[in-house]
C-alpha positions as CSV (number, residue, x, y, z in Angstrom):
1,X,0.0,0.0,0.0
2,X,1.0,3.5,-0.9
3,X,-0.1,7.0,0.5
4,X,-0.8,9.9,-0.7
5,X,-0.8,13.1,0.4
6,X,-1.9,16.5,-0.4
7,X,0.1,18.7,1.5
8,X,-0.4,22.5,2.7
9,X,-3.7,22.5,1.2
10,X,-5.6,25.6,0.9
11,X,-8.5,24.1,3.4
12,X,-9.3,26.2,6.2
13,X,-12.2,27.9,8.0
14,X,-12.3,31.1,8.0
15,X,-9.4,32.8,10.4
16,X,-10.6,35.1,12.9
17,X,-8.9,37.8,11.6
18,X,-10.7,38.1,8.6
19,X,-14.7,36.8,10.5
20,X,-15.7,40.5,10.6
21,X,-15.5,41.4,7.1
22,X,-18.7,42.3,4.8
23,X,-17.8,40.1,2.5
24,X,-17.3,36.9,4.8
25,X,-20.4,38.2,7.0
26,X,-22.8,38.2,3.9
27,X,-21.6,34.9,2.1
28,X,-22.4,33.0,6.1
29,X,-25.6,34.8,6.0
30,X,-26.6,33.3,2.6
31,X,-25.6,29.7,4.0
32,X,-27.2,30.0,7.4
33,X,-23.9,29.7,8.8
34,X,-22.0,31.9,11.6
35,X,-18.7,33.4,9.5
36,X,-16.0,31.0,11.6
37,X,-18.3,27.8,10.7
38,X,-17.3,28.2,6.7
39,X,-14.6,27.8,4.3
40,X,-12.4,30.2,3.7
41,X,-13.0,30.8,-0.2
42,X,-11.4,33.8,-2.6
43,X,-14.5,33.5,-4.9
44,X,-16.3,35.0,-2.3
45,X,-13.7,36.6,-0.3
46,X,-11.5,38.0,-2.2
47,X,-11.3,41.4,-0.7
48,X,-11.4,40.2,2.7
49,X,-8.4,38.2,1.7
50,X,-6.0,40.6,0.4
51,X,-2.8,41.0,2.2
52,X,-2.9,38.1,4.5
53,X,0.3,35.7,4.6
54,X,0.3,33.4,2.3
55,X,-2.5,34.3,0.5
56,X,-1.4,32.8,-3.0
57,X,-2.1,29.7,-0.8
58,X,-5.3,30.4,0.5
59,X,-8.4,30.1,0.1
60,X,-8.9,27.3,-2.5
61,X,-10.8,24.4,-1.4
62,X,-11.9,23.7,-5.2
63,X,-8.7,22.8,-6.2
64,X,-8.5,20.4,-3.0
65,X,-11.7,19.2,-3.7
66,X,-10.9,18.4,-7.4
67,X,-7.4,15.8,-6.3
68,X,-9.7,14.4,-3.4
69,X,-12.3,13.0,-6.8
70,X,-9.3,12.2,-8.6
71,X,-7.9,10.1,-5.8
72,X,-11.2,8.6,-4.7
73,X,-12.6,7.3,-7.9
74,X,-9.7,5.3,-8.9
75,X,-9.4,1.4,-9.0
76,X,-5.8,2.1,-6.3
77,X,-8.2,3.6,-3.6
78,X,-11.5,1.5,-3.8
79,X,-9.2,-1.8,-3.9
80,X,-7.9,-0.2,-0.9
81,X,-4.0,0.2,-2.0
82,X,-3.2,3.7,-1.2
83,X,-4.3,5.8,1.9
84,X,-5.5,9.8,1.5
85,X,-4.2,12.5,3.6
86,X,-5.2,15.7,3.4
87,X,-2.5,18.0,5.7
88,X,-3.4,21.8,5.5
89,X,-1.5,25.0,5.5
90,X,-2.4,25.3,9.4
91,X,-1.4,21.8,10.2
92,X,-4.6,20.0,10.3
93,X,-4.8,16.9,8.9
94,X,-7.9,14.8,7.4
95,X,-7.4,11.1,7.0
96,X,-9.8,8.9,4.7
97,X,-11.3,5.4,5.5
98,X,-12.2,2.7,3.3
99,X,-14.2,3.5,-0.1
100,X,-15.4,7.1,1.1
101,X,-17.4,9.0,-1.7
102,X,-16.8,12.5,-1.3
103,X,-19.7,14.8,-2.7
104,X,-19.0,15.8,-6.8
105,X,-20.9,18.7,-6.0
106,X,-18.4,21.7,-4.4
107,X,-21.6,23.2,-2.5
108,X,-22.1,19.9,-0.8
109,X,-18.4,19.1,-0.6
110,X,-17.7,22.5,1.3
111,X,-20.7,21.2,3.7
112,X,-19.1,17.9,4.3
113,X,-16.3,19.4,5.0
114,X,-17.2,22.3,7.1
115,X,-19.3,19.4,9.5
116,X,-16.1,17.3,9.5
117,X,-14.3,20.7,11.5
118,X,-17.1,21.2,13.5
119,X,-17.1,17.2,14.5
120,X,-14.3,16.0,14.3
121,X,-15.5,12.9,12.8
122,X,-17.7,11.6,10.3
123,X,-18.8,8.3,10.7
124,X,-21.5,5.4,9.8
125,X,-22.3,2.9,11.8
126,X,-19.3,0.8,11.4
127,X,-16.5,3.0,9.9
128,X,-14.9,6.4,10.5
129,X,-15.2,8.0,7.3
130,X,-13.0,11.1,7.7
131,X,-11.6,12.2,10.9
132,X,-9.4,15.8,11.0
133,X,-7.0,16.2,13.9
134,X,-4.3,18.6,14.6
135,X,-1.1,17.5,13.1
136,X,1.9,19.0,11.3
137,X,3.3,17.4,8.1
138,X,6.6,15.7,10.1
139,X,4.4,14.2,12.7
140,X,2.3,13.1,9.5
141,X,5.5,11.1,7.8
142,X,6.3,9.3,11.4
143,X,2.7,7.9,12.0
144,X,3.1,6.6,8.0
145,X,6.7,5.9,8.4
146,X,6.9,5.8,4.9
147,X,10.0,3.5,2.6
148,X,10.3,7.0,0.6
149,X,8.9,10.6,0.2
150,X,8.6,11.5,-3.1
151,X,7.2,15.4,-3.9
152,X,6.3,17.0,-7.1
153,X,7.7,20.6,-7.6
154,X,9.0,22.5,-10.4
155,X,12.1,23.0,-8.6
156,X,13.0,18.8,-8.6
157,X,14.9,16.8,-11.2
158,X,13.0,16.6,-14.7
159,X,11.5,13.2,-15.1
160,X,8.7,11.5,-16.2
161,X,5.5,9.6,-14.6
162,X,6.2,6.9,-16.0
163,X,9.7,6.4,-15.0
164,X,8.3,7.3,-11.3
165,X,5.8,4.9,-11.5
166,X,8.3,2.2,-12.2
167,X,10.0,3.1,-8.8
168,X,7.9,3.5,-6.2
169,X,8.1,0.8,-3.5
170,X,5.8,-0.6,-1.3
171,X,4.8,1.8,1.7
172,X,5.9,5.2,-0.3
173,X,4.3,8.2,0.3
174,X,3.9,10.5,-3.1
175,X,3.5,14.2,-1.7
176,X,1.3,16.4,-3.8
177,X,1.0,20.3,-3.0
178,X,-2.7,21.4,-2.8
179,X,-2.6,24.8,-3.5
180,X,-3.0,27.4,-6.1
181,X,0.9,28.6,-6.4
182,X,4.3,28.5,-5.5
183,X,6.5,25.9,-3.9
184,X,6.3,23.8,-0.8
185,X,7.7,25.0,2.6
186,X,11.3,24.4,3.7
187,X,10.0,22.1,6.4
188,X,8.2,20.1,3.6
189,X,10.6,19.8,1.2
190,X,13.4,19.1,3.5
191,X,11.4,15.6,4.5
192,X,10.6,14.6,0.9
193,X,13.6,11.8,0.0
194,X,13.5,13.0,-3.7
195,X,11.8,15.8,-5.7
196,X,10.8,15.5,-9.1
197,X,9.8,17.5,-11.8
198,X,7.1,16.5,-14.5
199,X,7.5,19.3,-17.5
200,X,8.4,23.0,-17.5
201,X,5.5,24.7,-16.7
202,X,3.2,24.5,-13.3
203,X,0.1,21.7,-13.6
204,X,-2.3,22.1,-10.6
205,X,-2.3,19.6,-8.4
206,X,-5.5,17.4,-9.6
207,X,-4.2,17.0,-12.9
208,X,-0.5,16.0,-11.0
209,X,-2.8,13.3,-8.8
210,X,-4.7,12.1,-12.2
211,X,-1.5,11.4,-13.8
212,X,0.8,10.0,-11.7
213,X,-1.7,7.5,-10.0
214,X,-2.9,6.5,-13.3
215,X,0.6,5.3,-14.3
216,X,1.8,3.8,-10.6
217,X,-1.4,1.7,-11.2
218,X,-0.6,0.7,-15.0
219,X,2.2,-0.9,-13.0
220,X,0.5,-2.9,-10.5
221,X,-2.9,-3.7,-12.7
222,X,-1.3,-4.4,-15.9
């Protein structure tokens, strides 16, 4: 079994910095929600968002929600070969159970996910679904205790997927970024045992997920 994760994903609630602000007030008030009970989102708050740190890397719970579908719809997951981690730009991290089927829909996605904070847990009567805890990326890696860390980022050696694919071992963790732009975090990358580099210009991370999983499983399936 393999795991991946998508790491400092641009997931969050939103902070309480930015509650107060018309633009967050009136998009809760349109869901019936208070403003620290949803998703921090820069379709709706954009100008609420300017100027806060890291904002490249905010505030895009699409693009997560697009690498969760292509992870969770795949032959690898629902024969239960790879594990899902979601770890966030504020160290939260969500871990996925056995054949979970996330929402296509973003509206009811962002719902899902916004009850998964509020919870904790979300669980039938047998199985924990999806569970978020506090937990930064290192602490992460020693509860995998992964054979090798491989990232994607522009600034790794040029390769392929399909010469990854033929060299992932058992119990390797592929490390995905889920945000909009730029690179990883020093503390990430220095805990990645390689970094790799698929073509010249920036893919977002769904179509990285799409890709690579596709040809790690041509290697185990065919």
């Amino acid at each position: 079994m393999i795991s991946l994760i998508l790491a400092e994903s641009s997931l969050e609630l939103v902070p309480s910095e930015l509650k107060h602000h018309p633009s967050v007030i009136s998009h809760a008030r349109k869901l019936d929600k208070h403003p620290s009970e949803i998703l921090l989102d820069n379709s709706w708050h954009f100008a609420a968002m300017k100027g806060i740190e890291n904002e490249m890397k905010r505030g895009r719970p699409d693009l997560v929600h697009f690498s969760i579908l292509e992870a969770t719809t795949i032959p690898l997951y629902l024969q239960n070969k790879m594990k899902l981690y979601v770890h966030t730009l504020d160290d939260k991290v969500i871990s996925f159970g056995k054949n979970v089927h996330i929402p296509k829909s973003y509206h009811r996605f962002a719902g899902v996910i916004e009850q998964l904070y509020q919870e904790k847990k979300i669980t039938t009567k047998d199985d924990v679904l999806l569970e978020i805890d506090e937990k930064t990326f290192p602490e992460l890696l020693d509860e995998i205790n992964p054979s090798k860390v491989l990232g994607f980022s522009t600034k790794g050696a040029n390769t392929t997927y399909e010469i990854i694919a033929k060299d992932i071992p058992d119990n390797s963790c592929i490390v995905i970024g889920g945000f909009q732009k730029g690179h990883f975090s020093d503390l990430i990358e220095n805990k990645m045992t390689v970094i790799c580099s698929v073509g010249n210009e920036s893919f977002e991370g769904h179509v990285v997920v799409a890709r690579m999983l596709y040809e790690y499983e041509k290697t185990i399936f065919m």
